[in-house]
N, C-alpha and C positions, 0 to 999 in steps of 0.2 A: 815144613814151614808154612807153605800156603793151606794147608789140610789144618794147620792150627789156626791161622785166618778164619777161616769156613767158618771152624766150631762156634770164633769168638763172633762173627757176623751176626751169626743163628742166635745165640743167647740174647742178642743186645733186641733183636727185633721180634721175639720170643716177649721179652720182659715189657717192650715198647707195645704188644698185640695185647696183654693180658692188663697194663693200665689204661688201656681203652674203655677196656671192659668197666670199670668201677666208674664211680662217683668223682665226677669232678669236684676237689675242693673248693675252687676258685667260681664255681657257677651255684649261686643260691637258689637258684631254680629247681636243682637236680640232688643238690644237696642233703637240704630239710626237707622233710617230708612237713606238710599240711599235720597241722596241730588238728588233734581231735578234739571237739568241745564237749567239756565236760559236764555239762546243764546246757540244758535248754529255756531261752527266757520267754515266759507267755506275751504275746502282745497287748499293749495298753488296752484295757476296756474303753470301750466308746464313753463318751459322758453324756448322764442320762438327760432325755430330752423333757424339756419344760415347755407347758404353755400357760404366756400367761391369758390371766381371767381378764377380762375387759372389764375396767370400773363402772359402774351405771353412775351418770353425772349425776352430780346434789342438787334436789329439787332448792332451787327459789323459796325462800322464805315471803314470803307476801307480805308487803309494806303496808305497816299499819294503818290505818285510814287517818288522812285530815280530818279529825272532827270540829275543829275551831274554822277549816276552811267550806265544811259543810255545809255548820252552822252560819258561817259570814254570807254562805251565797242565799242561802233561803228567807234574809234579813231584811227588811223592805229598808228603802233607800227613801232618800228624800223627796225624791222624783216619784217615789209609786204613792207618797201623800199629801203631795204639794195641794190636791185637791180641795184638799182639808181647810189651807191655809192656816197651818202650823208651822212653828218653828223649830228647830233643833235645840234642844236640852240639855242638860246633864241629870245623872240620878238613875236608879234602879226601878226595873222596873216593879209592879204592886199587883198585890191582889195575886191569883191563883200562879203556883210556877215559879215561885219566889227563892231567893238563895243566893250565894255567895258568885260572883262571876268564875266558869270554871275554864280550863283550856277547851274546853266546847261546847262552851255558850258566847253568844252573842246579844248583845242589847239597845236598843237605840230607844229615845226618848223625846216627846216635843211635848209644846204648848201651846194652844188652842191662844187666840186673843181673849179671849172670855175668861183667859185661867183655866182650862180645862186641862186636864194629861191625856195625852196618848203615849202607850207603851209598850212593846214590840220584843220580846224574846224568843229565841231559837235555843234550845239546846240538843245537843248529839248524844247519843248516848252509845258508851263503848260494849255493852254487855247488857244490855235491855232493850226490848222492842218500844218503839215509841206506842201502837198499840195500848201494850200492858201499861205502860205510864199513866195514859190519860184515863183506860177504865180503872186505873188502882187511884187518881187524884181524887183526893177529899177537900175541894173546897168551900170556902163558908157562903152562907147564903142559899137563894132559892136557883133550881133550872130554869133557864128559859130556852126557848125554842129561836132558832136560827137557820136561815134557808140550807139545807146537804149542799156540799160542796162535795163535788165528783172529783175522782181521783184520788181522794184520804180515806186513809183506811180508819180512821175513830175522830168524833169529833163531840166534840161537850162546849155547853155554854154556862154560866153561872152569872147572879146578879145579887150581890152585897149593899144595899142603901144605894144609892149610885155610882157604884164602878161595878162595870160588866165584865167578864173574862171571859174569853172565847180560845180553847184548846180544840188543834188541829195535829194529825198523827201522821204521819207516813214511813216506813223503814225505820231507823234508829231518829228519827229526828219526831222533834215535837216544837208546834208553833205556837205561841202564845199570846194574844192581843189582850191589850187591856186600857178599858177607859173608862177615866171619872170625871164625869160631869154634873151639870149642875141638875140633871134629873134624870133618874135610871133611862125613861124614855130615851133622853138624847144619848147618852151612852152606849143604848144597844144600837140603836140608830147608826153611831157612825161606825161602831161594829161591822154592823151589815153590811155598809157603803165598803168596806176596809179588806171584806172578807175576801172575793175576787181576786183583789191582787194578792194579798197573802197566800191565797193557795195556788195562784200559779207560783208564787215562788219555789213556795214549798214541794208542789208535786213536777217543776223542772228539776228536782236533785235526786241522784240513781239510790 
């Protein structure tokens, strides 16, 4: 009986030694074995680097010039011929230079007590040199001589019966005086007197 004990002791701790040995079901550890992968996935590519170009700023368009505010500063005032003892007028001016009032032209006009005109235009010119202007004018009548005035680059005088013209050039502008009187004499006369301040006008504008 106890030698039949024995055998049964041995079997049980036999059987209990040998599920040692295996796989525990209950442990997932020891279990499954590590899945084999079956691909392999390439790593992302880098994303390609960019640089940017730096914009070169836009040049400035350059503002078109005032030529009506040109012509207004080169325009003798009332004050540069009070000397005259003239009055302020209306009416265009005459004689050489003549034309329609444009956005850069200027005009001013008086009257002498005696009746006489004096008349004073500026115009700007957007695409011609003042220069070319005065050697291209054709006005009527003979030349007359008139003291240079420093600082103008072309200067012409003309005398029609009695009214004298006197053109003055410098940059895009051209100055125009004009007076009729009651004899070409006194005409260029106050021309001359006139000239002075015309062209400092004229040659204070850039």
């Amino acid at each position: 009986m106890r030698h039949r004990q024995a055998i049964a002791l041995a079997a049980v701790a036999l059987v209990g030694l040998t599920g040692c040995d295996g796989p525990d079901p209950n442990n997932l550890e020891t279990y499954y074995d590590d899945p084999v992968p079956t691909s392999s996935t390439a790593p992302p590519a880098p994303a390609p680097q960019t640089s940017e170009v730096p914009m070169s700023p836009a040049k400035a368009t350059p503002a078109a010039p005032d030529l009506g505010g040109l012509a207004q500063r080169a325009l003798l005032s009332d004050a540069d011929v009070a000397e005259e003892g003239v009055q302020p007028a209306s009416g265009e001016a005459s004689g050489c230079l003549t034309g329609p009032a444009s956005a850069g032209s200027r005009t001013a006009t008086w009257h002498y007590p005696s009746g006489s005109v004096l008349s004073h235009r500026v115009v700007a010119y957007p695409d011609r040199t003042a220069a070319g202007v005065v050697a291209d004018a054709d006005c009527a009548g003979r030349t007359v001589s008139v003291p240079a005035q420093a600082g103008v680059e072309r200067q012409r005088a003309w005398c029609e019966g009695k009214t004298c013209t006197v053109l003055l050039a410098k940059g895009r502008l051209v100055s125009a005086l004009t007076v009729s009187a009651s004899t070409e004499t006194r005409a260029v006369d106050a021309a001359k007197r006139l000239l002075p301040a015309m062209t400092a006008k004229l040659t204070a504008q850039p």
